[in-house]
PADREN-933376 format. One record per residue (C-alpha): residue number from 1; residue in one letter; x, y, z. Coordinates in steps of 0.5 Angstrom, whole numbers. Layout:
+-----+---------+-------+-------+-------+
| num | residuo |    xx |    yy |    zz |
+-----+---------+-------+-------+-------+
| NUM |       A |     X |     Y |     Z |
...
+-----+---------+-------+-------+-------+
// end
This chain:
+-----+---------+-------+-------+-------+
| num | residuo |    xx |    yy |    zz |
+-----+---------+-------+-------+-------+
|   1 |       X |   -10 |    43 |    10 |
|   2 |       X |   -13 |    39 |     5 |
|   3 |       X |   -16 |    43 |    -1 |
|   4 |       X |   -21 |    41 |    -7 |
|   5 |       X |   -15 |    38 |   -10 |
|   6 |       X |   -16 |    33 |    -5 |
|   7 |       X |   -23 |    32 |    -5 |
|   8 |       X |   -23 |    31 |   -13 |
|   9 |       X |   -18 |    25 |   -12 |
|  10 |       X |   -23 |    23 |    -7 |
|  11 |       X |   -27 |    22 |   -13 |
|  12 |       X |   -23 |    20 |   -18 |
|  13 |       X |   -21 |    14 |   -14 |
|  14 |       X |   -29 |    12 |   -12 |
|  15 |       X |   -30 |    12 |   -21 |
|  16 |       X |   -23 |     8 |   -22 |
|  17 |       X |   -24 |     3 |   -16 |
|  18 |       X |   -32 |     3 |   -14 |
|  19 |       X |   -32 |    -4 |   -17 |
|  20 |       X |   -28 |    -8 |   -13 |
|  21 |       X |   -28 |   -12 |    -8 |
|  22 |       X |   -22 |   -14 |    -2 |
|  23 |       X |   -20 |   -20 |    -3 |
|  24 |       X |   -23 |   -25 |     0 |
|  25 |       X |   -27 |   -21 |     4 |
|  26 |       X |   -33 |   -18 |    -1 |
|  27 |       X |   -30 |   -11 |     3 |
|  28 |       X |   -30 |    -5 |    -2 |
|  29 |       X |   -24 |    -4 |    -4 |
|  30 |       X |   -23 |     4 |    -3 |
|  31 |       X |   -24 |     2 |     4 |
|  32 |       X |   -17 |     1 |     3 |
|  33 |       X |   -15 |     6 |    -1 |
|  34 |       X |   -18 |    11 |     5 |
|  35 |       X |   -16 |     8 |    10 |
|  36 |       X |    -9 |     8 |     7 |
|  37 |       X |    -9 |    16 |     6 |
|  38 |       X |   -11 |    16 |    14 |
|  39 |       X |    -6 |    12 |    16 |
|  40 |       X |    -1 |    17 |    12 |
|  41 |       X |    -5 |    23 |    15 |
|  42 |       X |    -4 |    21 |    21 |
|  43 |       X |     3 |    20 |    20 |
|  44 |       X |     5 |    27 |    17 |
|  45 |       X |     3 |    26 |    10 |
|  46 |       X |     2 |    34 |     6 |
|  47 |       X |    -3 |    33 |     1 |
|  48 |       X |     0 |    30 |    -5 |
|  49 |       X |     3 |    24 |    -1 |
|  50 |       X |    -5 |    24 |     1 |
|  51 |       X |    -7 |    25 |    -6 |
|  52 |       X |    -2 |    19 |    -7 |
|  53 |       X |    -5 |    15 |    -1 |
|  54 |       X |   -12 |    15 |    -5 |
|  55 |       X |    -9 |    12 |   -12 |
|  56 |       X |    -3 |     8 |    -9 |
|  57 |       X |    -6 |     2 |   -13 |
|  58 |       X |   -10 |     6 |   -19 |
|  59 |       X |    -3 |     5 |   -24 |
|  60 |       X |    -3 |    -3 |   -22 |
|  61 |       X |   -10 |    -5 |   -22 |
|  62 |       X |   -13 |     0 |   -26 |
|  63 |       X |   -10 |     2 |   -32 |
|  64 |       X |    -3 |     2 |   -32 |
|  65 |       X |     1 |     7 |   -37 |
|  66 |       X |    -6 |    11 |   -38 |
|  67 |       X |    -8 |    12 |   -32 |
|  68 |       X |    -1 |    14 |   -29 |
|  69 |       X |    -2 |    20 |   -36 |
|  70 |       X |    -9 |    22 |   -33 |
|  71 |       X |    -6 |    22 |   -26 |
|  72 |       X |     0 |    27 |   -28 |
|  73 |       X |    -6 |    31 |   -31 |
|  74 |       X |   -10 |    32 |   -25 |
|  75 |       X |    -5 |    32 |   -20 |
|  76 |       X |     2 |    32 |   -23 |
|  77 |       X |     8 |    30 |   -23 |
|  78 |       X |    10 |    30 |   -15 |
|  79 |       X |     3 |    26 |   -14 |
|  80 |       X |     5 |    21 |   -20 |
|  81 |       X |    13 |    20 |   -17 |
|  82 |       X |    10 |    17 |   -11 |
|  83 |       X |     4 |    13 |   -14 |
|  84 |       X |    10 |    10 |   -18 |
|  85 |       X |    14 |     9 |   -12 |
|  86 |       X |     8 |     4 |    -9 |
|  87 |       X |     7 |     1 |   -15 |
|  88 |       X |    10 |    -5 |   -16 |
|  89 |       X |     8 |    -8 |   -24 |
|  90 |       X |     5 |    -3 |   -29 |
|  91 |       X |     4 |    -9 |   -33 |
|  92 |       X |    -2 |   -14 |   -35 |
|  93 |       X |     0 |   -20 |   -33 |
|  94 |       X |     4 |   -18 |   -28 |
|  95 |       X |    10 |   -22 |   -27 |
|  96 |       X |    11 |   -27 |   -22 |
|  97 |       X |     9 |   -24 |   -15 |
|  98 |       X |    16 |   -27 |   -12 |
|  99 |       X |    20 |   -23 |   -17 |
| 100 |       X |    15 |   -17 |   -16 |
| 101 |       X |    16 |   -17 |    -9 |
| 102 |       X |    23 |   -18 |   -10 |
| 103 |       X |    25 |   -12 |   -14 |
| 104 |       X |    19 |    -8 |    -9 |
| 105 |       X |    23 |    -9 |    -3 |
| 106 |       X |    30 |    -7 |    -7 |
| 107 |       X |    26 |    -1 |    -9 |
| 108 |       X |    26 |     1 |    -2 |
| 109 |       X |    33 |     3 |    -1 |
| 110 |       X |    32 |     8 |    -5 |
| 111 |       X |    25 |    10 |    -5 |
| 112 |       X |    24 |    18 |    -3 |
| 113 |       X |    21 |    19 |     3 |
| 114 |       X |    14 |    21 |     1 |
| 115 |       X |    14 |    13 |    -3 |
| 116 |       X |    16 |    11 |     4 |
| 117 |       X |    11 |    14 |     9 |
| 118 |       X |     5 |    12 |     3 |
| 119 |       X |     8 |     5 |     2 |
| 120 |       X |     8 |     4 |    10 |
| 121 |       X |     1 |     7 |    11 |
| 122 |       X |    -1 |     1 |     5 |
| 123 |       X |     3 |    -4 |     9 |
| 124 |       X |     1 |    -3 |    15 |
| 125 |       X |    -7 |    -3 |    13 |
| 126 |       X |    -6 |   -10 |    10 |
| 127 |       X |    -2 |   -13 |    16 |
| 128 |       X |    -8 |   -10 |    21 |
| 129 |       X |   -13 |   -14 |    16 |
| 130 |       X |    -9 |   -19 |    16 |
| 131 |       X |    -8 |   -19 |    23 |
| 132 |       X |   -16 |   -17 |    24 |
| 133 |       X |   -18 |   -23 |    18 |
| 134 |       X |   -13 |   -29 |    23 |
| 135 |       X |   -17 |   -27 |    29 |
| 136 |       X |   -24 |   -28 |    25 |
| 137 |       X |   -22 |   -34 |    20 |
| 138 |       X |   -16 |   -37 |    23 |
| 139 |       X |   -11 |   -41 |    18 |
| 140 |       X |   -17 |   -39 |    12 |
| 141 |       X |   -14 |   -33 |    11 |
| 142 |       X |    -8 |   -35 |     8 |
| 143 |       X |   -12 |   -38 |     2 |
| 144 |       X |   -13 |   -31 |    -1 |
| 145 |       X |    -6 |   -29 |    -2 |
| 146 |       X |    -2 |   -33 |    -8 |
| 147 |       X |     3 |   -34 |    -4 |
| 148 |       X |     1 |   -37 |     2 |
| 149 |       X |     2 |   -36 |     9 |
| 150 |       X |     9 |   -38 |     9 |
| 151 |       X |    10 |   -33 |     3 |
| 152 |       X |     6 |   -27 |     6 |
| 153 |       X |    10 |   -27 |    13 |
| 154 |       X |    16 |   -27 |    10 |
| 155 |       X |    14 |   -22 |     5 |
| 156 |       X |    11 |   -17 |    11 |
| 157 |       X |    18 |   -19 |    15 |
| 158 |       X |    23 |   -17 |     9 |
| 159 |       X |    19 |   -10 |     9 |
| 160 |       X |    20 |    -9 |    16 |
| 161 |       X |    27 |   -10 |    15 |
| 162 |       X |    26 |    -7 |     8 |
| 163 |       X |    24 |     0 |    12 |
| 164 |       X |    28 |    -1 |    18 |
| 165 |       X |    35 |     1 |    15 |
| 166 |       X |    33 |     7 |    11 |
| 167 |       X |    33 |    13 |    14 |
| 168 |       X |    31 |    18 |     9 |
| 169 |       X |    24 |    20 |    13 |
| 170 |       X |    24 |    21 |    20 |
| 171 |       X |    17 |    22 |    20 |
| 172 |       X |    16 |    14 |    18 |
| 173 |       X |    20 |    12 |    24 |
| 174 |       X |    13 |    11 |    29 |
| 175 |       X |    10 |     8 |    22 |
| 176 |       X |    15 |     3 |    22 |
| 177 |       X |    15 |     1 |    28 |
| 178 |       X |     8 |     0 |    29 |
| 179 |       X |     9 |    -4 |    23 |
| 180 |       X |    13 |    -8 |    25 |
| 181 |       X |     9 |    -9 |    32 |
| 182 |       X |     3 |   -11 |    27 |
| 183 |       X |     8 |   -16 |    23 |
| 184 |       X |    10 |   -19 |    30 |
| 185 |       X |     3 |   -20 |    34 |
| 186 |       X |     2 |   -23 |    26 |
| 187 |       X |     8 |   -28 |    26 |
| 188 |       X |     7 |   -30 |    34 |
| 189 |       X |    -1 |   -32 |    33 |
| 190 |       X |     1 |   -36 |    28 |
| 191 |       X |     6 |   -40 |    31 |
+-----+---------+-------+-------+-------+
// end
């Protein structure tokens, strides 16, 4: 079950990330966030991969080192592993977004099983926007992503691939395979 620690996480990701908006989409961003740690308690998550769900982008997109301090304050060390584990720059500006991804899908082979269950709840989150976004805007779409859509398909076809050969975490194994279902109804409309 989820204990007030959940609930305070909740909190926190509201007062770090109650500004912003999905790109492109004038969504609020912790839709995502949510939506994020229900695909991860769908799939098995105990509470601080929950609790890592909820803040999977806070090191990135809010504050880096200090955040990351705060969030090992509150939550600790396990919930800021797997936060690490999905954040893919702590640096502002952020390197190069091929570079990043890169060394991103490299990660993979040797992420722990709760950075694999959290970053393939995030993943499948955006595909199914993406996916849901293509349907309504067609080709527009790819204009909010700095990679384009070649860059995009081939980011989101090297995570399936990325996930597929790790087998560290069986709970992730149906996560993944709706990912990659997502990612080929995705690659199959926009041929």
């Amino acid at each position: 079950m989820l204990t007030e620690r959940f609930t305070q996480a909740l909190t926190y990701t509201h007062q770090l990330h109650a500004t912003q908006i999905r790109k492109g989409s004038g969504v609020p961003y912790i839709s995502h966030l949510l939506g994020v740690a229900s695909i991860a308690l769908e799939y098995g998550a105990n509470e601080d991969e929950a609790i890592a769900a909820l803040l999977h982008d806070a090191i990135e997109d809010q504050g880096g080192a200090a955040t990351r301090a705060e969030i090992r304050h509150r939550f600790g060390d396990n919930v800021t592993a797997i936060v690490d584990g999905c954040t893919d720059a702590d640096t502002n500006p952020k390197p190069p977004w091929k570079e990043r991804k890169e060394k991103y899908l490299a990660h993979i082979s040797t992420a722990s099983p709760s950075v694999l269950l959290v970053s393939c709840a995030d993943k499948l989150y955006n595909t199914r926007s993406i996916l849901k976004d293509y349907r309504l805007m067609g080709d527009a779409v790819w204009e909010r992503f700095k990679a384009g859509k070649e860059g995009t398909l081939w980011y989101y076809r090297a995570l399936v691939d990325a996930f597929k050969k790790t087998n560290k975490n069986t709970k992730i194994i149906p996560l993944v395979e709706e990912l990659e279902r997502v990612v080929v109804e995705i690659e199959t409309l926009v041929k």
